[in-house]
N, C-alpha and C positions, 0 to 999 in steps of 0.2 A: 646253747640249750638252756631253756628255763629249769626255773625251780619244781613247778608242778608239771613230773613226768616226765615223757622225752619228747621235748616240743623245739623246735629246733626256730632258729629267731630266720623268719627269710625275708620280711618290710618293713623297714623301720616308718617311723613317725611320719617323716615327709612323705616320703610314699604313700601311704595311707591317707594323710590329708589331699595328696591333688590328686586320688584316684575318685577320690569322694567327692571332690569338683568338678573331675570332671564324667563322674559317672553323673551329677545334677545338671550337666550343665547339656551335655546329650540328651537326657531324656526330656530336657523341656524347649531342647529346637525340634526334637524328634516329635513331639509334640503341639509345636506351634506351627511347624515345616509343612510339614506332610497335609495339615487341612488345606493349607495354600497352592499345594501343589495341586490336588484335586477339587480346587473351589468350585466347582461344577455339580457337585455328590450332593445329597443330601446331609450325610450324615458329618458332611465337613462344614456344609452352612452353620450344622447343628453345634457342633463344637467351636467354632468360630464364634457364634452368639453368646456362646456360655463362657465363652471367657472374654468377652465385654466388645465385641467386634474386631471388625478385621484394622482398625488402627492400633489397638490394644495387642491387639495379634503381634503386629508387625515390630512394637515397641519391645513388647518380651522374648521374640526372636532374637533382636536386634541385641540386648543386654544381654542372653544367654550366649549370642555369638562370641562379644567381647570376655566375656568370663573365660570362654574354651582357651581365646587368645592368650588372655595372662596366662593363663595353666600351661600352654604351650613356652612362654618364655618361661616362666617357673621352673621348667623339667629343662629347657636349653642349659638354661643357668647351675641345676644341681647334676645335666649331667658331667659338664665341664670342670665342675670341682670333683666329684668322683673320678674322674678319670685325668686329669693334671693335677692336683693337689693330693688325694688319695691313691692314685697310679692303681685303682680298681683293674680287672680285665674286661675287656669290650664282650662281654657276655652273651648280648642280645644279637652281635651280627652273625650270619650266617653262616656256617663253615662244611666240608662234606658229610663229618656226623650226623648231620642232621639227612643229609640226603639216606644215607645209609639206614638211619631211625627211622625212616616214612617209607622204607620198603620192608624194616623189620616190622615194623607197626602191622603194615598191611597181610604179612606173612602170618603175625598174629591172630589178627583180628578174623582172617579168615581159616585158620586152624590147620593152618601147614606149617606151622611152627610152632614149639611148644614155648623159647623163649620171649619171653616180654622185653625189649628194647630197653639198652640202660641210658636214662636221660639223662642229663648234665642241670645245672642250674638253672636254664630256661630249653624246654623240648621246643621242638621244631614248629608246634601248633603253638604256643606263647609269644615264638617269633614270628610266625605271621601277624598274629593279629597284633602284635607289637608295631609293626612295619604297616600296617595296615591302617593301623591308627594315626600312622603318624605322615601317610600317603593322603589318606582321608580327610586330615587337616589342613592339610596343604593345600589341595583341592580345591574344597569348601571355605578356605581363608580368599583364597585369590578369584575362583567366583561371585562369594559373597560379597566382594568388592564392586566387581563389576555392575554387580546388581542394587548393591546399594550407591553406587556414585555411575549411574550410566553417563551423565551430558558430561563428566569429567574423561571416562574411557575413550568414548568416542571424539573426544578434541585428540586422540591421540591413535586408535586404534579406529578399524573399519567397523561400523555399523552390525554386522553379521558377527561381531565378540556376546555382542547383548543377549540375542536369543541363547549363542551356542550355550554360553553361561549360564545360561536359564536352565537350560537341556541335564548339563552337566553336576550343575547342583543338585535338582532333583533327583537325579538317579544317581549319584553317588550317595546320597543321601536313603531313598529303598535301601542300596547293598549294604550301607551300614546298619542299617535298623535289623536288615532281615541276617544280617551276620552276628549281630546279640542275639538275635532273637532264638540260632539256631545252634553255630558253630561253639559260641561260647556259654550259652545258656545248658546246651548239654554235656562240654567237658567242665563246666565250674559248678553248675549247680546242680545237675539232673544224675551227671554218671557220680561225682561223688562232690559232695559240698564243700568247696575250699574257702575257708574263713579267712586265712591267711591273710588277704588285702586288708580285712576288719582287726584282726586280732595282729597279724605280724605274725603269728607262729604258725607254723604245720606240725601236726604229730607224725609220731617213726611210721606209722602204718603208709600213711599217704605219701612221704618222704619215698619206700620203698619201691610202690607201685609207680611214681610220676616223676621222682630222682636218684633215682637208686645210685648213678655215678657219683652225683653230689652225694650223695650220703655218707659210698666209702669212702669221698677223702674226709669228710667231717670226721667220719671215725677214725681212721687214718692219722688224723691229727692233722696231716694237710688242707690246714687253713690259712691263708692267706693274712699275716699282721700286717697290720698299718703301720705307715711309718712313725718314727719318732717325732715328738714336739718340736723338736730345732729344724729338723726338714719341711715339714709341714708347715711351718710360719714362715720360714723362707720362701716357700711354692705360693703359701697364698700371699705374701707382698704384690707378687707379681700378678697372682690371678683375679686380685679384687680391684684394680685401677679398670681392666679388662671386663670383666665381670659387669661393673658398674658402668661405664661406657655402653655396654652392650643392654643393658636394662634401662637405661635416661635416652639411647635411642629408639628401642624398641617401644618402649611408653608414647615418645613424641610420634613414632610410626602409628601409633593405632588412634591419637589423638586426631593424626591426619583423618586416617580413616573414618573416624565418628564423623568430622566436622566439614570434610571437604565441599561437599554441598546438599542443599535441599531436597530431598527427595518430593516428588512431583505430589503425594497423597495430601503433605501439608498445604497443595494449595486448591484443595477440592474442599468444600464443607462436607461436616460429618453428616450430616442425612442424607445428602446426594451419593457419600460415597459409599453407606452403606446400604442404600437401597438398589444401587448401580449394580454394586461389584459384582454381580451374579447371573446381571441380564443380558442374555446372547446376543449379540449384532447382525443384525438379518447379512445376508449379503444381497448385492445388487444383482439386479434382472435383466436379463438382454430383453429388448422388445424392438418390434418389428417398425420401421418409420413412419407404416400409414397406422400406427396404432399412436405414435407420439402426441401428444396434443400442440394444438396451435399455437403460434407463439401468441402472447396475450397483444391488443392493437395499438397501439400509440396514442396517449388521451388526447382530446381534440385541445388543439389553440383556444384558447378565449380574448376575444380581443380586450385591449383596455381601453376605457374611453380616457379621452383626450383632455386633460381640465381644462375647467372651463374658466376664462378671464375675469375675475372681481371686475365686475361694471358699474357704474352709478345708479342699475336700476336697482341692485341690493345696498350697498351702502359705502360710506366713502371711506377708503384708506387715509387715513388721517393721522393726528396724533390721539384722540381719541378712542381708536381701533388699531392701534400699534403694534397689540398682543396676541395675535391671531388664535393662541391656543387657548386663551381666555372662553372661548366660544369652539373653536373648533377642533379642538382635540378631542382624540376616541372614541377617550371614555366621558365627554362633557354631554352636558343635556340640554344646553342650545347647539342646531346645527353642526353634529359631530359628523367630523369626517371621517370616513372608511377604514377598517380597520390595520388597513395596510399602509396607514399614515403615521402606525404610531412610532414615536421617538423622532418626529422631526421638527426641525427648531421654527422660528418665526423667520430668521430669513429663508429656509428653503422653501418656506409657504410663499411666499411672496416672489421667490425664484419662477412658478410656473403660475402661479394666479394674481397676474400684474392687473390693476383698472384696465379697464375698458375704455372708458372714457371720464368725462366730467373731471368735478373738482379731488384735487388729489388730497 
């Protein structure tokens, strides 16, 4: 309990920080996601231009993806010290209380019952969307992949993974947007404002209404001490060799990921790809055979004429006229020969236009 009032501590510091990562980190794939999905809209061309094209699009997807990721090792890492080094209770898994709390809820809510359901540390709607989040991730981590390294999936997976991932990410992607938008927008911010994740504290009012089981044992006195120093350094000898292992691979894992291969956009230029990305591909026409056109005809042969033999009526092959291309190359201005002669040497001149006659 803090000093001002009865505010009772329920997130500490870390919690706070990675819920703030990854509530930034959501809202700008949710953001950069969804125009992509519907690139076909107007109103997604429009948002796709205003934040600098669909490469730029694709880059700050891409960076908000990896952020979710660390957040995701981040919370692996401090749950596994909460719960082997602090010997916390597994709080968030589901147990039959919970089943029991969602038919007293319902019994409330719809006024056949006058008791309000007594929650525990986390109600049974904290634990979905807890689970939910962390299904969701999952998800989105392992399709995200596919779709960012397709020519790597398929050297190893069938063809038909590309699209399904396609499928999958997108609309797991809606349920998540449209599950802030609803389930948790209306019990955190709309039915009563819970700062808690901001602040760390809840006050007694909201404590009683959404924990009241936590509350009695708070008051109770049944609270949970941590253990002592000497336990606690002995648990974490062993949890930080572990820990760390699990963090230098987890790191090297998503380095994979960034780097494995090029994505196909890099090797389109940026006007083509931004003028492309939106223009529908007709499809192809049957048509009927006498409509086909004829095949085009086969250009006629031209003959070539035959050269013709250096004689003594033009001039004598000598040493004097030795150089044939002195005179009769291409591009010369005495007596150039055709332009299908060029690059050939003085003897292959000589090869096909030998005298004729006379003096050699």
């Amino acid at each position: 309990m803090s000093d001002q009032g009865r505010q009772y501590l329920r997130f500490i510091k870390s919690d706070r920080i990675l819920h703030l990562l990854l509530l930034l980190s959501f809202t700008v794939l949710g953001l950069t996601g969804v125009p992509q999905k519907y690139a076909d809209s107007g109103w997604a061309v429009s948002m796709i231009r205003f934040m600098g094209g669909i490469e730029q699009v694709r880059t700050i997807h891409h960076i908000s993806a990896v952020v979710l990721i660390l957040v995701s090792i981040a919370h692996i890492v401090q749950v596994g010290y909460r719960v082997f080094v602090m010997r916390v209770e597994l709080d968030m898994f589901p147990t039959l209380k919970d089943f029991t709390d969602f038919v007293d809820a319902i019994k409330y809510n719809l006024d056949i019952s006058e008791k309000h359901p007594d929650y525990a540390r986390y109600n049974f709607m904290e634990k979905l969307e807890y689970w939910g989040v962390i299904w969701g991730t999952a998800l989105m981590t392992v399709t995200g992949y596919v779709l960012w390294n397709p020519i790597t999936t398929t050297k190893y997976l069938s063809g038909e993974v590309v699209p399904a991932a396609k499928i999958a990410h997108g609309l797991e992607a809606i349920l998540a947007i449209l599950t802030i938008l609803t389930w948790h927008a209306y019990f955190v911010h709309i039915s009563r404002f819970n700062k808690s994740i901001f602040t760390g504290y809840l006050d007694e009012e909201a404590m009683k209404e959404e924990h009241s089981a936590e509350l009695e044992k708070r008051l109770a006195g049944e609270v949970r001490q941590p253990p002592d120093a000497e336990t606690r350094w002995r648990r974490l000898v062993i949890y930080t060799p572990i820990a760390t292992l699990f963090i230098i691979g987890s790191f090297l894992a998503t380095w994979w990921f960034l780097t494995d291969e090029t994505t196909a956009i890099s090797t389109v230029p940026r006007i083509a790809a931004e003028e492309e990305a939106y223009k529908p591909v007709p499809l192809p026409t049957l048509e009927l055979a006498s409509q086909r056109p004829a095949p085009p005809e086969a250009p006629a042969v031209i003959p070539q004429p035959t050269p013709a033999p250096v004689t003594i009526s033009s001039h004598d092959v000598g040493p004097e006229h030795s150089d044939c291309l002195l005179c009769h190359d291409p591009d010369g201005l005495i007596a150039p020969a055709p332009i299908d002669h060029k690059g050939r040497t003085n003897d292959q001149c000589l090869s096909c236009h030998q005298a004729g006659g006379g003096e050699q």
